[in-house]
OpenMM code with the backbone's topology and positions (N, CA, C; nanometers):
from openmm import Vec3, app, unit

residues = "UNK UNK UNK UNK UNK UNK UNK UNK UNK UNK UNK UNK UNK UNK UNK UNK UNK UNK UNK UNK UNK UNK UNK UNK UNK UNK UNK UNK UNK UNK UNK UNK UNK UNK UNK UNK UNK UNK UNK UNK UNK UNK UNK UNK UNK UNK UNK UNK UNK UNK UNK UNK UNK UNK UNK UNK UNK UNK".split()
positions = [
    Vec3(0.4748, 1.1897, 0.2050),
    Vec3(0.5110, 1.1548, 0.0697),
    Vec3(0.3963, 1.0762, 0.0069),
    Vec3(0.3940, 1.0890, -0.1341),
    Vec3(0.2733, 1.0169, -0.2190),
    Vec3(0.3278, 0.9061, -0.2728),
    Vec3(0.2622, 0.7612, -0.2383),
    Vec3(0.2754, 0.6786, -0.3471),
    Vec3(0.1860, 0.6489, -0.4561),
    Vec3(0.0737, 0.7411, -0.4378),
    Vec3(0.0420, 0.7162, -0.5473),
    Vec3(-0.0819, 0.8315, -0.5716),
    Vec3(-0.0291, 0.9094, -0.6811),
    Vec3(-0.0290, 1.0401, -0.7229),
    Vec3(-0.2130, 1.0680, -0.7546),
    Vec3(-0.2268, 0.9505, -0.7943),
    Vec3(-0.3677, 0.9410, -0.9091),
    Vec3(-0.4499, 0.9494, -0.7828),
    Vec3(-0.4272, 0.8317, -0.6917),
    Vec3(-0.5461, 0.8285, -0.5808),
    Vec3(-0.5241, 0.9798, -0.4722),
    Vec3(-0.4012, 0.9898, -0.4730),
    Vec3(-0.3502, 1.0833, -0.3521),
    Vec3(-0.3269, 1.0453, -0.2075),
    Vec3(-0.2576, 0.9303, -0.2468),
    Vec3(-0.2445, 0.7946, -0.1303),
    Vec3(-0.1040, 0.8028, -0.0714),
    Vec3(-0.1229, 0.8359, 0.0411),
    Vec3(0.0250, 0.9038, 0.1295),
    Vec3(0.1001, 0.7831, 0.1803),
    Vec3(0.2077, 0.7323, 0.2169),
    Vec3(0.2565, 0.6263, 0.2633),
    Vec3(0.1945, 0.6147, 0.4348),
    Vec3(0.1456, 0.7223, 0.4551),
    Vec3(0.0865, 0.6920, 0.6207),
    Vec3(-0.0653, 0.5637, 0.5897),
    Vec3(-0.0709, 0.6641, 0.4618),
    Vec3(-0.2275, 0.5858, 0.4443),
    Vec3(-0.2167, 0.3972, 0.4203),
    Vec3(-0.0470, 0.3864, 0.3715),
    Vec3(-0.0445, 0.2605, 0.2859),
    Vec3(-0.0042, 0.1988, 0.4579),
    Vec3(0.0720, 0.2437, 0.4983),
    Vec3(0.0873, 0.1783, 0.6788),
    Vec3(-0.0113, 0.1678, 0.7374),
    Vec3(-0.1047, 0.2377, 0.7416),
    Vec3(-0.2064, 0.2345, 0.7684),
    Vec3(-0.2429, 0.1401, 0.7570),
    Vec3(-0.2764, 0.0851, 0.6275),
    Vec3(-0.3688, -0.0110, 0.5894),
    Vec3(-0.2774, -0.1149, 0.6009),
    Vec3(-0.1458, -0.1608, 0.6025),
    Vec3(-0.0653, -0.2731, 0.6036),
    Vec3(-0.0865, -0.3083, 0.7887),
    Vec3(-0.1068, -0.1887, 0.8298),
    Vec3(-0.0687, -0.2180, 1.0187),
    Vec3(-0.2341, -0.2745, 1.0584),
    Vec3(-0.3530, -0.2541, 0.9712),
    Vec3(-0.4983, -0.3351, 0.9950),
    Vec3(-0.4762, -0.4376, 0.9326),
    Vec3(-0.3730, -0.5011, 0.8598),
    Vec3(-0.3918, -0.6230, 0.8372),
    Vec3(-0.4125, -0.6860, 0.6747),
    Vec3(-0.4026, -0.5364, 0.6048),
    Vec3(-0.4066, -0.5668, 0.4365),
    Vec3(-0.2194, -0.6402, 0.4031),
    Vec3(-0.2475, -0.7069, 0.2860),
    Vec3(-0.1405, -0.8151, 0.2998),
    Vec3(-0.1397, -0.8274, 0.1205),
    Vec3(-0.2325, -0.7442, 0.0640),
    Vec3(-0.2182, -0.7799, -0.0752),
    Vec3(-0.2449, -0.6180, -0.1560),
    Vec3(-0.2312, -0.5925, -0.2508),
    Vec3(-0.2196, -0.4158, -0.3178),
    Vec3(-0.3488, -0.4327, -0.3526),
    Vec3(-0.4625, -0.4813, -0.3848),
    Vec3(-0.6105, -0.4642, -0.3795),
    Vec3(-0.6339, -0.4148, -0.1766),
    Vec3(-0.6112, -0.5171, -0.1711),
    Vec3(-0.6125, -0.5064, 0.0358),
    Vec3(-0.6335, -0.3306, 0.0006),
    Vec3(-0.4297, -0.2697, 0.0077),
    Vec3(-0.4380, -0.1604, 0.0527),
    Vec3(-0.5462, -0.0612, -0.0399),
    Vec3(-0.5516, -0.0948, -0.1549),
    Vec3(-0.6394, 0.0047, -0.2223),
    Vec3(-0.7917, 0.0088, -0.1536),
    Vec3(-0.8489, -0.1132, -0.1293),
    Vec3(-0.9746, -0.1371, -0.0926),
    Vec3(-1.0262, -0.0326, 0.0266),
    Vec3(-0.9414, -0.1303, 0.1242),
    Vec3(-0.8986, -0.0097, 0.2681),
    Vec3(-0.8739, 0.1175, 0.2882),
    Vec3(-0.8498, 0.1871, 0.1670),
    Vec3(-0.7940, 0.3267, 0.1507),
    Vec3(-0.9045, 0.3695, 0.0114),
    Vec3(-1.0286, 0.2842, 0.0434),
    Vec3(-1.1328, 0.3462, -0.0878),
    Vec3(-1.0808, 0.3762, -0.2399),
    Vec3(-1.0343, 0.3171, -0.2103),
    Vec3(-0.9663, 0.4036, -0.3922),
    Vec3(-0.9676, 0.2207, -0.4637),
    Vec3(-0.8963, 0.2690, -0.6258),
    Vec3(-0.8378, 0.1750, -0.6767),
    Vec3(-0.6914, 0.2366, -0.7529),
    Vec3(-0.6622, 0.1171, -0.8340),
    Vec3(-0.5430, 0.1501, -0.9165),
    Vec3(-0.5894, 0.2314, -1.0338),
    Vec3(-0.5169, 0.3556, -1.0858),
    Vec3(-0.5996, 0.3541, -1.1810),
    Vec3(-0.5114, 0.3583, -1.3228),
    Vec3(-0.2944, 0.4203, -1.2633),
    Vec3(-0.2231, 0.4269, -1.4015),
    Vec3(-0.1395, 0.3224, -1.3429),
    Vec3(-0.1337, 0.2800, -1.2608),
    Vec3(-0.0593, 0.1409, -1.2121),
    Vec3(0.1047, 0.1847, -1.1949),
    Vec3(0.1389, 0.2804, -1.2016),
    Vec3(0.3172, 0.3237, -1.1325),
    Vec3(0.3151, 0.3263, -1.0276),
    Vec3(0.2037, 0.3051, -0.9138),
    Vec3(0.2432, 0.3204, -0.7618),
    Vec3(0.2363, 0.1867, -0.7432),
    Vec3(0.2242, 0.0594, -0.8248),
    Vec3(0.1824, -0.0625, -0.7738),
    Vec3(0.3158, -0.1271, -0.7169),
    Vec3(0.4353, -0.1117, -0.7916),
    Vec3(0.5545, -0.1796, -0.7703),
    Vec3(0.6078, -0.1069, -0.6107),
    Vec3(0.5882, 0.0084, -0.5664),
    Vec3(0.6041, 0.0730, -0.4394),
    Vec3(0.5318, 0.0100, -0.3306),
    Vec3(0.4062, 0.0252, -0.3605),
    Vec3(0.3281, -0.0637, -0.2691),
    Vec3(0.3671, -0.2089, -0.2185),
    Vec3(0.4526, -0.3058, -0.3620),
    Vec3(0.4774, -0.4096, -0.3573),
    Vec3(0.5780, -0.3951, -0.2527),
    Vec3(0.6484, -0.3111, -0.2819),
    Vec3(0.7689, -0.3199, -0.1608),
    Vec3(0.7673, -0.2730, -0.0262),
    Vec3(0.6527, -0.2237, 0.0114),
    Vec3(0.6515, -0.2026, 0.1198),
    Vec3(0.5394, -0.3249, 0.1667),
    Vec3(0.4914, -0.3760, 0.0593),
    Vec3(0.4232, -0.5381, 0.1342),
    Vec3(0.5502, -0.5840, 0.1825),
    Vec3(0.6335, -0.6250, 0.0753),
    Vec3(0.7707, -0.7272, 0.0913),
    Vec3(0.8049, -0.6972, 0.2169),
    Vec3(0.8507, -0.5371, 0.2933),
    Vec3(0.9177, -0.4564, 0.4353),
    Vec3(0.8256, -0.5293, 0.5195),
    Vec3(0.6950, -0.5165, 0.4693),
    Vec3(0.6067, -0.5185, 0.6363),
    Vec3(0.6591, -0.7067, 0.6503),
    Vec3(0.6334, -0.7770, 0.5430),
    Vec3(0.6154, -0.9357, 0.5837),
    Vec3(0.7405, -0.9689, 0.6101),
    Vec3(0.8582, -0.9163, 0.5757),
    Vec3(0.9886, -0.9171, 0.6188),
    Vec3(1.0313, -0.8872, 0.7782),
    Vec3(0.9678, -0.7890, 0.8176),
    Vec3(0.9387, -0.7272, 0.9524),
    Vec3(0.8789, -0.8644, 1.0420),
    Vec3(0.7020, -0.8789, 0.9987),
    Vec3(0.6874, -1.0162, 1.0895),
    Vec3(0.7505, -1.1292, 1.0944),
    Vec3(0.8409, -1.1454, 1.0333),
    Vec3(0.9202, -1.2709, 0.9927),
    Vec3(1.0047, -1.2871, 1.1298),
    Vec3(1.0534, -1.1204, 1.1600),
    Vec3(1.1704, -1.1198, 1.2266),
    Vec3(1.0936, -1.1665, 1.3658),
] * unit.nanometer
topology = app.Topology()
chain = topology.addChain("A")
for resn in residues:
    res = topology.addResidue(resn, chain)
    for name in ("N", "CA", "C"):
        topology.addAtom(name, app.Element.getBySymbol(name[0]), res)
């Protein structure tokens, strides 16, 4: 699945980059070469920051 259409940024790619240690939506963009460019995948991304830091919590 795509979160984000513009870059062509797959949710493996956004785990990806959350499981090396990105912790902020520049992080995952940086890590995954791209940037933002129409900003509708940003709030998705946000929530799967929120899952992952929710996860280490536990």
């Amino acid at each position: 699945m795509r979160v984000c259409l513009c870059n062509d940024l797959s949710v493996q790619a956004v785990e990806g980059a959350l499981g090396a240690g990105a912790r902020r939506v520049a992080e995952i963009f940086r890590r995954n070469a791209c940037a933002p460019v129409c900003g509708q995948c940003v709030e998705a991304i946000r929530t799967m920051l929120d899952r992952a830091r929710e996860d280490e919590e536990e």
